[in-house]
N, C-alpha and C positions, 0 to 999 in steps of 0.2 A: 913729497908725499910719502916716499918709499920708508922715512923714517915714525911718521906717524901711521902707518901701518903694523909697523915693526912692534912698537911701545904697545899700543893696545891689544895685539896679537899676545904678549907675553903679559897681559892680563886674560886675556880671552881662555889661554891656554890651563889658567888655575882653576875655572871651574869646574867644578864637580857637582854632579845628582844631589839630589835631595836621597836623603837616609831612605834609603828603600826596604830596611829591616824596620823602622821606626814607620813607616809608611804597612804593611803589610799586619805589624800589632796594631794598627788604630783598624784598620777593615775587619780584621778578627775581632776586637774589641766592639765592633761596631754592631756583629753578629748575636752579640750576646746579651745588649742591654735589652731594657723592659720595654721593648716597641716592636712593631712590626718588623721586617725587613724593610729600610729603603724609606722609612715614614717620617724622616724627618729630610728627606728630601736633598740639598743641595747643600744639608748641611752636613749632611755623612760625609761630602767629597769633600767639603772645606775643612773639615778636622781632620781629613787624610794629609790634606797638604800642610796643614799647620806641624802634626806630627810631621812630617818629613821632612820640612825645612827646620824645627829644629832639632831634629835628631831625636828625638823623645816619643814615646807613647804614656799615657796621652801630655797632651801638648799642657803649657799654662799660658795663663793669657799673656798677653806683650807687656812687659812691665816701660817699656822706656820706647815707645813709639815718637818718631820726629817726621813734621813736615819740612820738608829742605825745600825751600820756597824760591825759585831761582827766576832772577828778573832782569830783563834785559828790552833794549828798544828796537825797531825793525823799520829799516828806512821805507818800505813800504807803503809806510802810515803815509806816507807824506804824498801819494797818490788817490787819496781820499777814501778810502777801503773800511774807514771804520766810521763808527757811531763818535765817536770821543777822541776828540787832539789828543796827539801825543804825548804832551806833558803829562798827560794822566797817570802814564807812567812811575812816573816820579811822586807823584801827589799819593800815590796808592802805597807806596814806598811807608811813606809819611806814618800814613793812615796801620799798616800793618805793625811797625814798629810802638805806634798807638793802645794797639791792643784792640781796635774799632773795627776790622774788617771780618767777614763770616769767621775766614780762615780761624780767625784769632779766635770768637766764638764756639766755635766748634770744635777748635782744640781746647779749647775749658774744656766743654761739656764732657770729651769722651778722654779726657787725660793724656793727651798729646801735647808735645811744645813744640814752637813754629821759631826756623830759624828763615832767615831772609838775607840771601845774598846776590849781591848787584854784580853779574858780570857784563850786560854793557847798556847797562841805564845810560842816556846822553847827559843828563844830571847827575853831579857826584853829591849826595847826601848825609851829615853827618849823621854818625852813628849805623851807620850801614855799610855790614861788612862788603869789603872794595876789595879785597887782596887777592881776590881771583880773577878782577874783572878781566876783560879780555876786547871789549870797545867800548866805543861811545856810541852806541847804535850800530845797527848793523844796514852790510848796502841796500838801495833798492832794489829789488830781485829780479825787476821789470828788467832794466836797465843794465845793471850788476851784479856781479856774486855780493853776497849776503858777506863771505867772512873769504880775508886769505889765506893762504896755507900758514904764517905766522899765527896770525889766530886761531884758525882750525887746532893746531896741536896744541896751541896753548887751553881753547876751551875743550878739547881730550884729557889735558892733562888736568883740569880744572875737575872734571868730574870725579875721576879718580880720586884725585886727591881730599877733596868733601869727603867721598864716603870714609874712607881710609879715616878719616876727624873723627867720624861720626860714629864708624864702629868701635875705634880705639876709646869713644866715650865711653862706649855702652849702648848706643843704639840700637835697638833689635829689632825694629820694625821703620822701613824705609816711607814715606808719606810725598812722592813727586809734586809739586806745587810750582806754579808758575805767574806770573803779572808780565805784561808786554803790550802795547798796544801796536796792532798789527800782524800779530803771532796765529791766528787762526788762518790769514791769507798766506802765512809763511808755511804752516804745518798744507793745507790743503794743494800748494806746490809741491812740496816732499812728499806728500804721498800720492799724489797724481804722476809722480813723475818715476815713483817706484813702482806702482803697479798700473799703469802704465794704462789710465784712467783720465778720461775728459775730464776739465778742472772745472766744469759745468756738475760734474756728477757729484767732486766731493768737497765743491766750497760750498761753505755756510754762510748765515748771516750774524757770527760773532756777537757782537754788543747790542747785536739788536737793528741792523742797516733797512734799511728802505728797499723798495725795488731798485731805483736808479744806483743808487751806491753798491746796491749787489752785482748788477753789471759791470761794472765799474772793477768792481773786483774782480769776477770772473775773468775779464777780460785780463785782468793786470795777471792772475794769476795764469792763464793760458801764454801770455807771453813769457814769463819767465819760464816756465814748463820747455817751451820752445826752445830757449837758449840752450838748453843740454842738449836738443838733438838728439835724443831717444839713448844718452847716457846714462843708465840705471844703476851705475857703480856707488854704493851707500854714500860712503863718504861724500864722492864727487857730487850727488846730489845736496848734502848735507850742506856743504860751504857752498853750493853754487846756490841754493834757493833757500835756506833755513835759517840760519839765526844762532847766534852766542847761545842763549837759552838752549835750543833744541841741542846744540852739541854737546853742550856741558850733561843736559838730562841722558843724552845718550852712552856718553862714557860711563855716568853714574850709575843707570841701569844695567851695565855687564861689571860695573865693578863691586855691585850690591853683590852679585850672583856667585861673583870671585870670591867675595867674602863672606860666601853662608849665608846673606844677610834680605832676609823676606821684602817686596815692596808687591804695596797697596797701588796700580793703578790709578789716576785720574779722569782728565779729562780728554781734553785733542792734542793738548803741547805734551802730554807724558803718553800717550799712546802714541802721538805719532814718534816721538823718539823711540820707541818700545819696538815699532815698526822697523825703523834703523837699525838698532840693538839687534832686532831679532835676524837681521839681516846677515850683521855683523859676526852674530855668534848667537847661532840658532840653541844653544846650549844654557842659555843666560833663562829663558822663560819659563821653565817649572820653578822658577824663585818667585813668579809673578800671578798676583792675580787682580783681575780688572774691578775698581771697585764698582764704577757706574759708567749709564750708558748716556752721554750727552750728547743736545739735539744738533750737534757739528755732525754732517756726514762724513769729513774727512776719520774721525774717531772711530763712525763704527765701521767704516772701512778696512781703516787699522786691524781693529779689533778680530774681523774676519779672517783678514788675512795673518795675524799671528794664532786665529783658534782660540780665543778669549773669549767667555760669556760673562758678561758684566753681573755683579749680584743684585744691583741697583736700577731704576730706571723712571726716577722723578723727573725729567724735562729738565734736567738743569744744566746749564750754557756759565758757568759762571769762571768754570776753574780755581784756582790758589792751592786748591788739594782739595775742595770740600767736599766734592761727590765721595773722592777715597776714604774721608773721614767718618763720613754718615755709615759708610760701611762695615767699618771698626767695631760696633755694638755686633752686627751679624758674627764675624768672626770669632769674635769672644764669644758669640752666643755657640757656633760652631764648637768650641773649644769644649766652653763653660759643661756643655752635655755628653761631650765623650770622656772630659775627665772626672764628671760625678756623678750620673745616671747609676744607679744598681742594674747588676746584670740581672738575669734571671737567677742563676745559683743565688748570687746573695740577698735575693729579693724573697726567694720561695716562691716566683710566679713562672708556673710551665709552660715552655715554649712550645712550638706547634708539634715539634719532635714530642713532645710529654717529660 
């Protein structure tokens, strides 16, 4: 483990702030257009952060936004914890390469492209990038660690290396996105076990589960919780109760931050990596902002404890990246008004000064 600490430390280490000269002209800026002080609300703070992560006053909208849609299976499933077998996995696989799932949808609408990569789908599927995978499912959590340190470093280095793709394309706006069946009983481990939370307080009911099957869970996940034994070490939690998906999302999210590079929040599986991340390299989260609040308690748990106020808050349990997407319009809306509003000087309208 001493050497995968090593490797993401000498990422962790390249982060740097957000332009904080670029951040203090968008407040100035802010001062001076044709409104109130403060009257558009939550969205003066979101064109602050747009200018600062990219360096600019005022910002422009995100020309090349990507969902990194990252899927993988959680032996878990196999304890009866979900609404939908496992295979679903794979089926959804199918289905997003299709162009049929929200994901896809809603990256039309707001001009985002959705890439989808299987790091440990139990099904190898053609036309779905494989090169990262990192298993065939991951352990039961009950019973097992989720991933071994072979894997652990490999889904590390898996993260990294995505963004590293994705920035060297031109991607300027990161979109967390996930598929896994069994993945909400694996994040409400992970974050039961870091902040150090009844798995009663922060499992949900995922796809939709019944009473009985929620017990079911809870219980599954209070057992794996136990196996650590009150180890809170990121990592150590991460492969002992989380999942290929959750590790890969979590190197992704300090390696966005390594590389300048903004991401959109989602749902439970990219907050609670965010959670990890933030653990990891407390320096990674001014790159981040939450798009929405989903009805997983393990999320807004998350969310708490990194200090995220989601800008969304439709009820939606669905994941793939869509809550972050819906978000996308506010943001640009954010932008769209710090960078073309008339100030008062150029407008000829007097400010409360006269």
């Amino acid at each position: 483990m001493t050497a995968t600490v090593f490797d993401l430390d000498d990422v962790i280490a390249r982060i740097a702030a957000p332009d904080e000269q670029a951040q203090a002209a968008a407040r100035q800026r802010q001062q001076r257009l044709t409104k109130p002080t403060g009257a558009l609300g939550r969205l003066e703070a979101l064109s602050v952060w747009a200018s600062g992560v990219q360096g600019r006053c005022p910002p422009a909208a995100f020309a090349r936004p990507r969902v990194l849609l990252v899927a993988a299976d959680h032996g878990i499933a196999g304890a009866g914890v979900s609404a939908y077998p496992a295979e679903v996995t794979a089926q959804m696989l199918a289905n997003f390469q299709a162009g049929g799932a929200a994901v896809n949808v809603l990256a039309r609408a707001y001009g985002a492209q959705v890439r989808v990569v299987d790091v440990g789908v139990s099904t190898d599927l053609p036309g779905v990038d494989t090169r990262w995978k990192v298993c065939h499912g991951s352990g039961s959590i009950d019973t097992e660690d989720a991933l071994d340190d072979a894997q652990l470093v490999a889904a590390l280095t898996a993260g990294v290396a995505l963004v590293d793709d994705e920035v060297d394309a031109g991607t300027d706006l990161i979109v967390p996105g996930d598929m896994g069946i069994g993945s909400t009983a694996a994040c409400a481990a992970v974050v039961a076990a870091l902040l150090g939370v009844p798995a009663e307080q922060v499992t949900g009911r995922g796809t939709g589960v019944d009473d009985d099957t929620w017990k079911r869970k809870v219980a599954a996940v209070d057992t794996a919780v136990r196996r650590l034994s009150g180890d809170r070490q990121p990592l150590h939690v991460l492969a002992a109760v989380g999942g290929a998906d959750l590790a890969v999302m979590t190197a992704a999210l300090i390696a966005a931050a390594a590389r300048r590079t903004p991401v959109v929040l989602d749902g439970v599986v990219s907050c609670t990596a965010a959670l990890v991340a933030a653990r990891l390299a407390p320096t990674a989260t001014p790159w981040w902002v939450a798009g929405h609040r989903s009805t997983e308690p393990a999320q807004q748990a998350a969310l708490t404890a990194i200090g995220l106020e989601p800008l969304l808050d439709l009820g939606l349990r669905l994941g793939e990246g869509t809550g972050a997407l819906l978000a996308l319009p506010i943001l640009h809306g954010a932008i769209a008004t710090l960078a073309e509003m008339a100030t008062f000087d150029e407008a000829g309208v007097s400010d409360r000064d006269g």
